[in-house]
Steps between C-alpha positions, in 0.01 A plus 500: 500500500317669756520882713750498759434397857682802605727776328771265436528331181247206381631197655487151282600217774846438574701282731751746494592604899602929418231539280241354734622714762517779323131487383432391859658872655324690214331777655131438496288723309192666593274274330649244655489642860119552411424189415663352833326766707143445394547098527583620844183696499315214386628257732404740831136553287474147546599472855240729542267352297526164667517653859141680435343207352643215760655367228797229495683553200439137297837415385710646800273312768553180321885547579451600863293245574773222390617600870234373706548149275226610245589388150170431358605811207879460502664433215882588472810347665470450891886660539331861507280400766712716743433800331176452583491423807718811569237640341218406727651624776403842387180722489301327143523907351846533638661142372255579189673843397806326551418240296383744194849684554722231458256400137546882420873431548537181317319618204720849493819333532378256244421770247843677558668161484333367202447830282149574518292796567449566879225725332321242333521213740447636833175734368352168370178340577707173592739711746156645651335168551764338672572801710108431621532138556765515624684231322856440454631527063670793582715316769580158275571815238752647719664192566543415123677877473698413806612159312667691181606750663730314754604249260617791282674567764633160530332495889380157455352423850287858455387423141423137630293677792292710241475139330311380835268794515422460134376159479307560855197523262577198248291547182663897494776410628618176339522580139632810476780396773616214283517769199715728679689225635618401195513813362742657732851528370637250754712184514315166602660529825416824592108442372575189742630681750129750503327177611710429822272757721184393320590109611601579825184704567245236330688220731442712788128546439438126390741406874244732660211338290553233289150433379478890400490409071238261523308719697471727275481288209176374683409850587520567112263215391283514774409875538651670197575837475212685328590548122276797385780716437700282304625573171652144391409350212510159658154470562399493166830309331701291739791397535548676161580808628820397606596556150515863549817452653762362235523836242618721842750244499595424166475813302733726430414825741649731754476436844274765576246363234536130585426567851219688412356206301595261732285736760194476234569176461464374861181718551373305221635168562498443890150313595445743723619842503339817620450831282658720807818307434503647158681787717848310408455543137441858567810559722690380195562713205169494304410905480149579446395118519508534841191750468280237412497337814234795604258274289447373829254814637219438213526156501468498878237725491272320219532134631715498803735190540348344187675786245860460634587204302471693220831677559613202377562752172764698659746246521368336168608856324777510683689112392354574152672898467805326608462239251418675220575897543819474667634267207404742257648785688819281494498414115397900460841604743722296212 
């Protein structure tokens, strides 16, 4: 379905515990190790880049600034506040690099989880832009990993902890949770059971500050979140878009290639959803898909913010090769 992520075998996604772990302890290859270092590269470019301009990376000072009581462009759950705080207690390049690290790290462990290319995703205009903004996909990425992976493992509390981190950033987050809730090969009681630390950590925000949701409902409504890099088709059909949802769930697929169109689907769907959080489709097992993120540079460069929504085609191919090619691949296997 796609090239390897490493030199171990193609992975389609499984809930099964040994074979996780043994894709997981793979030795890396070298294209894999490149990709990693120069997103590394990148990331201390942009330190530097920022540093000689007197530049405060846009996305990542938004999060600090949550600290001081500054919400005006917050708009994910208030129980990761204390990250950021921690955060601010640093020098902005130092807690920045730190912050690009831990995206670097979600997204990797992501791709090895989820049996994509490391190659592909990391080296992709999306991983590069949120690198330089500083903003957080490759975190709520990592904590969607972190869920399958521990519930494979039947480590409920840990999956239930990625759960948290996942749905920090709800219209990401949300979706794609609820998917691989009810995907995972789990009793009702133990996908129960994955709640308990998400409950007992969104009680202990809303003890600390009850009136947190409606703040940021009003935060939403009242100064929304600038949509020029959106790739939803809501603006132009509706509620209609929903409908993009019901053949991931109804037809007759793999796991691997529902998830993938359930990924298309919410980047299509979602009233708001930006094109840098394509980088979950790519993390997944889509192969050379993933290389048409990099649409991004010439639009960019031809009419800035205005030409993103236009990757609205890479998840459009994606839900419609996994409607239509993969089913004739299947009738052609029998």
């Amino acid at each position: 379905m796609g090239i390897p992520a490493s030199n171990q075998p193609a992975l389609e996604l499984t809930f099964q515990a040994n074979l996780l772990d043994e894709h997981l302890r793979a030795p890396l290859a070298w294209w894999d190790r490149l990709a990693a270092l120069t997103c590394m590269t990148v990331l201390a470019l942009c330190a530097l880049a920022h540093l000689a301009r007197g530049h405060v990376p846009y996305d990542y000072s938004n999060y600090i600034r949550t600290a001081s009581g500054d919400f005006s462009h917050y708009y994910y759950a208030h129980w990761f506040l204390p990250v950021f705080f921690l955060l601010s207690k640093l020098p902005l390049l130092t807690g920045y690099l730190l912050w690009g690290t831990l995206n670097l790290y979600g997204a990797f462990f992501a791709v090895r989880v989820f049996g994509g290319s490391a190659l592909l995703a990391l080296l992709s205009f999306q991983m590069f832009y949120i690198l330089y903004f500083g903003q957080i996909t490759g975190i709520i990425l990592g904590g969607l990993a972190l869920f399958w992976w521990e519930a494979a493992h039947r480590r409920l509390d840990l999956a239930g902890l990625g759960l948290l981190i996942a749905t920090t950033k709800y219209q990401l987050g949300l979706p794609l949770v609820l998917f691989l809730w009810l995907a995972a090969d789990l009793s009702w009681r133990e996908r129960l059971r994955c709640l308990l630390v998400p409950a007992i950590v969104l009680t202990a925000s809303l003890v600390v500050s009850p009136s947190w949701p409606l703040r940021s409902l009003d935060t939403i409504m009242t100064n929304p979140p600038n949509d020029w890099g959106s790739i939803s088709l809501w603006r132009w059909i509706g509620p209609w878009a929903l409908l993009l949802f019901l053949p991931p769930l109804v037809l007759r697929r793999s796991l691997s290639d529902r998830l993938v169109m359930f990924a298309a689907a919410a980047a299509l769907a979602m009233p708001y959803f930006q094109q840098t959080d394509l980088l979950f489709l790519f993390v997944l097992p889509v192969g050379w898909t993933a290389l048409a993120g990099n649409l991004g540079y010439p639009l960019m460069a031809a009419w800035s913010w205005n030409g993103l929504p236009t990757l609205a085609i890479v998840p459009a191919w994606s839900y419609l090769e996994m409607i239509f090619l993969r089913k004739q691949e299947s009738a052609n296997l029998h």
